[in-house]
C-alpha positions as CSV (number, residue, x, y, z in Angstrom):
1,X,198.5,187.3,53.6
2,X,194.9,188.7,54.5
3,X,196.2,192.5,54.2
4,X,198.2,192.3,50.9
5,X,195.0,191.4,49.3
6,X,193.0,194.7,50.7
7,X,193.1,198.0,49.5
8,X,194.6,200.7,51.3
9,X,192.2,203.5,52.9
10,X,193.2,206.2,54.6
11,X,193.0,205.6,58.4
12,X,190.7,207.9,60.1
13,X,192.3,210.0,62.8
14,X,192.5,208.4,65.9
15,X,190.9,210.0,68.4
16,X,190.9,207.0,71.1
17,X,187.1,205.8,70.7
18,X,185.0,203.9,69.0
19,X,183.3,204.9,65.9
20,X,180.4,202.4,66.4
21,X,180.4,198.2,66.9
22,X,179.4,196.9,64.1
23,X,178.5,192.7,63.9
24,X,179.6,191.2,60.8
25,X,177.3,188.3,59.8
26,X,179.2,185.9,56.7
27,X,179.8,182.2,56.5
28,X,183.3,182.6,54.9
29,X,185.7,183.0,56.8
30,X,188.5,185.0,55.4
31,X,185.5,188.0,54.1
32,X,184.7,188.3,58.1
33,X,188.4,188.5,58.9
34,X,188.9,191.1,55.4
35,X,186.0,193.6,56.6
36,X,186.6,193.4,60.0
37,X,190.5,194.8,59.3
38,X,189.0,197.6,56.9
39,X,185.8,198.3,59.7
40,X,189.0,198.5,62.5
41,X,191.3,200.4,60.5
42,X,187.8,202.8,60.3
43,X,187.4,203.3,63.8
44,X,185.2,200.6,64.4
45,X,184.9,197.8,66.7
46,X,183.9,194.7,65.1
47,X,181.7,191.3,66.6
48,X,181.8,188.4,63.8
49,X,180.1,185.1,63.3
50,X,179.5,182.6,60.2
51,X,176.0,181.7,61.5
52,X,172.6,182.8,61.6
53,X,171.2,182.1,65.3
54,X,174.5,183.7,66.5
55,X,173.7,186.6,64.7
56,X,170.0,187.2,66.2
57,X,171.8,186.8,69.6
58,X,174.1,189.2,69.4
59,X,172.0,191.8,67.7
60,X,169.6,191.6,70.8
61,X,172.5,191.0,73.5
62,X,174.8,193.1,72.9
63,X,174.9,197.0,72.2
64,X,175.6,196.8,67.7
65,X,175.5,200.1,65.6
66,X,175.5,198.3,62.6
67,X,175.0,194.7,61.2
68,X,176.6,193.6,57.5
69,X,174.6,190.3,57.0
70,X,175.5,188.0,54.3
71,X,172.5,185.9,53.0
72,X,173.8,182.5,51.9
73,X,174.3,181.5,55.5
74,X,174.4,177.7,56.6
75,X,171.8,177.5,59.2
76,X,169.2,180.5,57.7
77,X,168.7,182.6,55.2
78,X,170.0,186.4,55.5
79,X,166.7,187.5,54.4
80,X,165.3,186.0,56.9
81,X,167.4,187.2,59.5
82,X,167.3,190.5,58.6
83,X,163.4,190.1,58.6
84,X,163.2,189.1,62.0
85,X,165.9,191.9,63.2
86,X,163.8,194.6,61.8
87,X,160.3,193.4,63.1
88,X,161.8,192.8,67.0
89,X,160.9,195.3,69.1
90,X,164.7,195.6,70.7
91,X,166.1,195.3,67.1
92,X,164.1,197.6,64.8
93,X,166.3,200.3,64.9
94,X,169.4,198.4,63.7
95,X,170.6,199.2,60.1
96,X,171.4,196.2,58.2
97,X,173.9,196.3,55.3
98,X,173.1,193.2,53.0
99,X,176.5,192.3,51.4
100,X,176.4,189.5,48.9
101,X,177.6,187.7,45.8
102,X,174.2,186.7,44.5
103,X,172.9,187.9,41.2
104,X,169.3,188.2,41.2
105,X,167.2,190.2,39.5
106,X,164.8,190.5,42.2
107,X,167.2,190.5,45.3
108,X,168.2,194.4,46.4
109,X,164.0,194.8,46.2
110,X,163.3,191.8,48.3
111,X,165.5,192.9,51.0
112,X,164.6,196.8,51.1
113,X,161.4,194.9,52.0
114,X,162.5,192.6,54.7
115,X,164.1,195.5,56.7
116,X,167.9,196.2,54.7
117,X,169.0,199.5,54.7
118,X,171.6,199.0,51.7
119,X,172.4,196.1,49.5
120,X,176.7,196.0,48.6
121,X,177.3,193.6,45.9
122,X,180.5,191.2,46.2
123,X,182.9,192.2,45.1
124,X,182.8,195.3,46.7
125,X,185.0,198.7,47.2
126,X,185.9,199.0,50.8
127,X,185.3,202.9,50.8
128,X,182.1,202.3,49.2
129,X,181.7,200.2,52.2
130,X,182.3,202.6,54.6
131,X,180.3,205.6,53.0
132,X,177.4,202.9,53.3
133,X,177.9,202.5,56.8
134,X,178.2,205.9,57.8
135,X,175.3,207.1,55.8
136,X,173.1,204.1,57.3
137,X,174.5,205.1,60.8
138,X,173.6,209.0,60.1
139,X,169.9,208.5,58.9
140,X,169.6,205.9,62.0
141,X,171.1,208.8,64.6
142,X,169.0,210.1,67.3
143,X,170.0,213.8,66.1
Protein backbone atom coordinates (compact mmCIF):
# COMPACT_ATOMS: atom_id res chain seq x y z
CA UNK A 1 0.00 0.00 0.00
CA UNK A 2 3.18 2.07 1.10
CA UNK A 3 4.80 1.88 -2.54
CA UNK A 4 1.67 2.83 -4.67
CA UNK A 5 1.78 6.03 -2.89
CA UNK A 6 5.65 6.80 -3.89
CA UNK A 7 7.01 8.08 -6.91
CA UNK A 8 9.03 6.04 -9.04
CA UNK A 9 12.95 6.93 -9.31
CA UNK A 10 15.18 5.34 -11.32
CA UNK A 11 17.10 2.77 -9.31
CA UNK A 12 20.76 3.47 -9.20
CA UNK A 13 22.89 0.67 -10.64
CA UNK A 14 23.67 -1.91 -8.36
CA UNK A 15 26.95 -2.35 -7.83
CA UNK A 16 26.70 -4.61 -4.45
CA UNK A 17 27.54 -1.86 -1.70
CA UNK A 18 26.35 0.63 0.14
CA UNK A 19 25.96 4.12 -0.91
CA UNK A 20 26.13 5.44 2.79
CA UNK A 21 23.79 4.59 6.19
CA UNK A 22 21.73 7.06 6.60
CA UNK A 23 19.41 7.30 10.24
CA UNK A 24 16.13 8.56 9.60
CA UNK A 25 14.77 10.49 12.63
CA UNK A 26 10.47 11.05 12.33
CA UNK A 27 7.72 10.32 14.74
CA UNK A 28 5.31 9.11 12.04
CA UNK A 29 5.53 6.10 11.20
CA UNK A 30 4.55 5.47 7.71
CA UNK A 31 7.13 8.79 6.45
CA UNK A 32 10.11 6.61 8.16
CA UNK A 33 8.93 3.48 6.34
CA UNK A 34 8.22 5.94 2.83
CA UNK A 35 11.93 7.42 2.91
CA UNK A 36 13.53 4.52 4.02
CA UNK A 37 12.09 2.51 0.58
CA UNK A 38 13.13 5.58 -1.67
CA UNK A 39 16.86 5.96 0.49
CA UNK A 40 17.09 1.81 -0.25
CA UNK A 41 15.98 1.79 -3.62
CA UNK A 42 19.04 4.69 -3.70
CA UNK A 43 21.65 2.56 -2.53
CA UNK A 44 21.49 3.31 0.88
CA UNK A 45 21.20 1.49 4.02
CA UNK A 46 18.73 2.99 6.30
CA UNK A 47 18.56 3.00 10.59
CA UNK A 48 15.02 4.61 11.77
CA UNK A 49 13.52 5.70 14.95
CA UNK A 50 10.29 7.95 16.02
CA UNK A 51 12.27 9.35 19.06
CA UNK A 52 14.70 11.78 20.04
CA UNK A 53 17.13 10.08 22.66
CA UNK A 54 17.30 7.09 20.17
CA UNK A 55 18.43 9.32 17.73
CA UNK A 56 21.56 10.92 19.78
CA UNK A 57 22.37 7.19 20.37
CA UNK A 58 22.72 6.04 17.24
CA UNK A 59 24.30 9.01 15.75
CA UNK A 60 27.25 8.48 18.27
CA UNK A 61 27.07 4.53 18.28
CA UNK A 62 26.87 3.54 15.22
CA UNK A 63 28.87 4.46 11.92
CA UNK A 64 25.74 7.12 10.03
CA UNK A 65 26.62 9.13 6.77
CA UNK A 66 23.75 11.01 7.01
CA UNK A 67 20.79 11.87 9.51
CA UNK A 68 17.13 13.31 8.07
CA UNK A 69 15.71 14.64 11.50
CA UNK A 70 12.18 15.59 11.77
CA UNK A 71 11.55 18.36 14.44
CA UNK A 72 8.19 17.80 15.95
CA UNK A 73 9.39 14.75 17.84
CA UNK A 74 7.55 13.46 21.08
CA UNK A 75 10.36 13.41 23.60
CA UNK A 76 12.60 16.58 22.10
CA UNK A 77 12.74 19.05 19.79
CA UNK A 78 14.70 18.36 16.29
CA UNK A 79 16.32 21.58 16.82
CA UNK A 80 17.55 20.57 19.63
CA UNK A 81 18.83 17.44 18.59
CA UNK A 82 20.39 18.57 15.77
CA UNK A 83 22.12 21.21 18.11
CA UNK A 84 23.62 18.84 20.30
CA UNK A 85 24.75 16.44 17.16
CA UNK A 86 26.63 19.23 15.65
CA UNK A 87 28.34 20.59 18.89
CA UNK A 88 29.61 16.76 20.05
CA UNK A 89 32.89 16.19 19.36
CA UNK A 90 32.12 12.45 17.73
CA UNK A 91 29.10 14.01 15.94
CA UNK A 92 30.15 17.27 14.36
CA UNK A 93 30.86 16.01 11.13
CA UNK A 94 27.39 14.46 10.52
CA UNK A 95 25.20 16.38 7.93
CA UNK A 96 21.81 16.71 9.09
CA UNK A 97 18.86 17.06 6.60
CA UNK A 98 15.89 18.82 8.57
CA UNK A 99 12.68 17.54 6.86
CA UNK A 100 9.48 18.98 8.08
CA UNK A 101 5.90 20.12 7.63
CA UNK A 102 6.20 23.27 9.80
CA UNK A 103 5.62 26.66 8.25
CA UNK A 104 7.56 29.19 9.92
CA UNK A 105 8.91 32.15 8.82
CA UNK A 106 11.89 31.94 10.83
CA UNK A 107 12.53 28.10 10.76
CA UNK A 108 15.17 27.09 7.72
CA UNK A 109 17.39 30.14 9.49
CA UNK A 110 17.04 28.79 12.98
CA UNK A 111 18.31 25.46 11.95
CA UNK A 112 21.25 26.56 9.50
CA UNK A 113 22.12 27.89 12.99
CA UNK A 114 21.75 24.93 15.21
CA UNK A 115 24.03 22.82 12.88
CA UNK A 116 21.37 21.60 9.60
CA UNK A 117 22.97 21.28 6.51
CA UNK A 118 19.50 21.52 4.41
CA UNK A 119 15.99 22.16 5.36
CA UNK A 120 13.23 19.81 2.89
CA UNK A 121 9.85 21.03 3.31
CA UNK A 122 6.92 18.21 3.67
CA UNK A 123 5.72 17.52 1.25
CA UNK A 124 8.74 16.84 -0.48
CA UNK A 125 10.04 15.42 -4.09
CA UNK A 126 11.94 12.23 -3.43
CA UNK A 127 14.74 13.17 -6.09
CA UNK A 128 14.98 16.45 -4.53
CA UNK A 129 15.57 14.35 -1.59
CA UNK A 130 18.27 12.49 -2.78
CA UNK A 131 20.22 15.42 -4.73
CA UNK A 132 20.05 16.87 -1.01
CA UNK A 133 21.66 14.00 0.38
CA UNK A 134 24.28 13.52 -1.98
CA UNK A 135 25.25 17.04 -2.15
CA UNK A 136 25.35 17.15 1.83
CA UNK A 137 27.43 13.86 1.70
CA UNK A 138 29.88 15.50 -1.09
CA UNK A 139 30.68 18.77 0.77
CA UNK A 140 31.08 16.47 4.04
CA UNK A 141 33.71 14.00 2.04
CA UNK A 142 37.20 13.66 3.17
CA UNK A 143 38.33 14.32 -0.65
Amino acid sequence: MIMENIPQLEPISDSGHSRGRVLICDDDVTQREVLAIILQKNGFETIDTGLGGECLHFAASEQISALLLDIDLPDASGLDICEEISDAQRTHQLPIILVSGMQRADLVRSARRRGARFFLQKPYDPAALIALLERALDETSPW
